[in-house]
N, C-alpha and C positions, 0 to 999 in steps of 0.2 A: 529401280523397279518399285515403282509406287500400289497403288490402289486399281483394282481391275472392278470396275462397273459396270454388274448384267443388268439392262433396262428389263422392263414387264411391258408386255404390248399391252394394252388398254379398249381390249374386244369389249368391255362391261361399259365402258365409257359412252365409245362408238354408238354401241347399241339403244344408250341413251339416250344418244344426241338426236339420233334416226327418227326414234320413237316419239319425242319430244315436237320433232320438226313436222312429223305427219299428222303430230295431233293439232299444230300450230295451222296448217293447210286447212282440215278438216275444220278449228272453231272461223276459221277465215269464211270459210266455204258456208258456214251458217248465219254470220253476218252478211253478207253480199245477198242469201237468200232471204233472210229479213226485210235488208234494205230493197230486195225487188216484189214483194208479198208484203211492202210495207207493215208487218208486224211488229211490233216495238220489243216483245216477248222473245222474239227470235235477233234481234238488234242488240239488246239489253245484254240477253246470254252467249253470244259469238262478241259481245265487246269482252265481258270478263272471261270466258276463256281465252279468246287472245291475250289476253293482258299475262293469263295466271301460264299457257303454253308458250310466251313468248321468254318471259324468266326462266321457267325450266328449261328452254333451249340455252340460252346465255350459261345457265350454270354449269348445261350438261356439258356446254364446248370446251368451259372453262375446267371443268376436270377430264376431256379428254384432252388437253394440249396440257397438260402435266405428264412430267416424265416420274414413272415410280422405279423405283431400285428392286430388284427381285435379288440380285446373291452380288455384296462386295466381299472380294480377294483382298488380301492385304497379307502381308507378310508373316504378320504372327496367328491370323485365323480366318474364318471366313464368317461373315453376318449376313442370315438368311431373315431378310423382309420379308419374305412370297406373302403376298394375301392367299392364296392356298395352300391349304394344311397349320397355317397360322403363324408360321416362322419362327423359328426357334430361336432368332436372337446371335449374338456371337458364341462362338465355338472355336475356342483356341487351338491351331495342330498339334499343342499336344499332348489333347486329348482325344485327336484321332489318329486310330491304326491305318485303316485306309477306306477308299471311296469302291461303289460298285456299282455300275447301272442295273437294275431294276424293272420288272414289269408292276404297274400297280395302275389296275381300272384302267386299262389297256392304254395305258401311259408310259412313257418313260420316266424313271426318278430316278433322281442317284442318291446312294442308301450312304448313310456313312457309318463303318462300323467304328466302336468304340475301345479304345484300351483299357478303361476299366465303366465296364457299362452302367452298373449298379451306382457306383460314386455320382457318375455324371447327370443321371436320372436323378438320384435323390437331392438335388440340386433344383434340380427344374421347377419352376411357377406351379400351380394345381393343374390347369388345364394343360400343357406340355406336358407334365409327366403322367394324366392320363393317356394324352397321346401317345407319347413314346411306348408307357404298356401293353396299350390297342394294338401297335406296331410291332412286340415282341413275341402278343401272342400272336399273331396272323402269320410269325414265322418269319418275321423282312428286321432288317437293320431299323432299330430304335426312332435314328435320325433318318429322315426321308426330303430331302432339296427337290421342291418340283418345280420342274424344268418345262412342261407344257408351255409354259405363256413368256418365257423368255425371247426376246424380240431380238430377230436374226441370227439364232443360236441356237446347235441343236443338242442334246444333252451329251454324244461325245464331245462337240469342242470343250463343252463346262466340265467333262471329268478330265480330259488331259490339264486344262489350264490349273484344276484344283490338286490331279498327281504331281505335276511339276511342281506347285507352290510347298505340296507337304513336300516331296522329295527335298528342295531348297530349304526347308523348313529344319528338318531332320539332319541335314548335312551340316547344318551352323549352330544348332543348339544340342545337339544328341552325339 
């Protein structure tokens, strides 16, 4: 049992690409009417936006056909990349008690509670463990894995595969 890798679907990407391509139409669409108004002014600034919305399309593809990591499994913890909520990084199982799905901004998360909370916080970067505090006060588990933008995966599959790994986890080391 190796390494279990959640992809991030890439909606922010997409939507670059989209927007990139309409603008590309539209500096298109200003050169062609130059060239038929023979205006050199309108020729001039539909060549350099083509040029400048053609690169921003190329770059925008180019980062939506990358695959990003949102949460690897691996045996001795789990390392959460999400670009939302900022990723806390690796978190060994065992320093967690256990996992709990969650309502937050009418989203699914899964909370992960901690076996000593306090220790694991005061560890943390500046900005994680203001997070994690933000998270303590509002009443939810410290650590929060959000699962929205996980690609083909809905946050029950990610909390059985994450109970099974602690459960395996706990039975070999504990």
């Amino acid at each position: 049992m190796g390494e279990i890798i959640i992809e991030e679907s890439n909606h922010r990407a997409f939507a670059m690409t989209l927007a990139n391509f309409f603008m590309l139409v539209a500096s298109i669409a200003i050169l062609i009417y130059g060239f038929m108004k023979e205006n050199k002014l309108y020729i001039i600034m539909g060549i350099l936006a083509s040029l400048i919305f053609f690169v921003g399309f190329v770059m925008a593809i180019s980062q939506a056909i990358k695959e990003k990591k949102l949460l690897i499994i691996t045996m001795d913890g789990i390392n959460d990349c999400s670009s939302i909520g900022g990723g806390f990084g690796y978190i060994s199982f065992g320093d967690i008690k256990e996992f709990e799905i969650i309502r937050h901004h009418n989203y699914e998360t899964i909370g992960i509670i901690l076996n000593n909370r306090k220790e694991f916080i005061s560890k943390l970067t500046h900005p994680k463990w203001k997070l994690a505090k933000r998270n303590l006060y509002l009443k939810q588990p410290a650590i929060q894995i959000h699962t929205e933008l996980a690609k083909d995966m809905e946050p029950e599959d990610i909390l059985t595969l994450l109970q099974k790994r602690l459960r395996d986890y706990k039975r070999l080391y504990e």
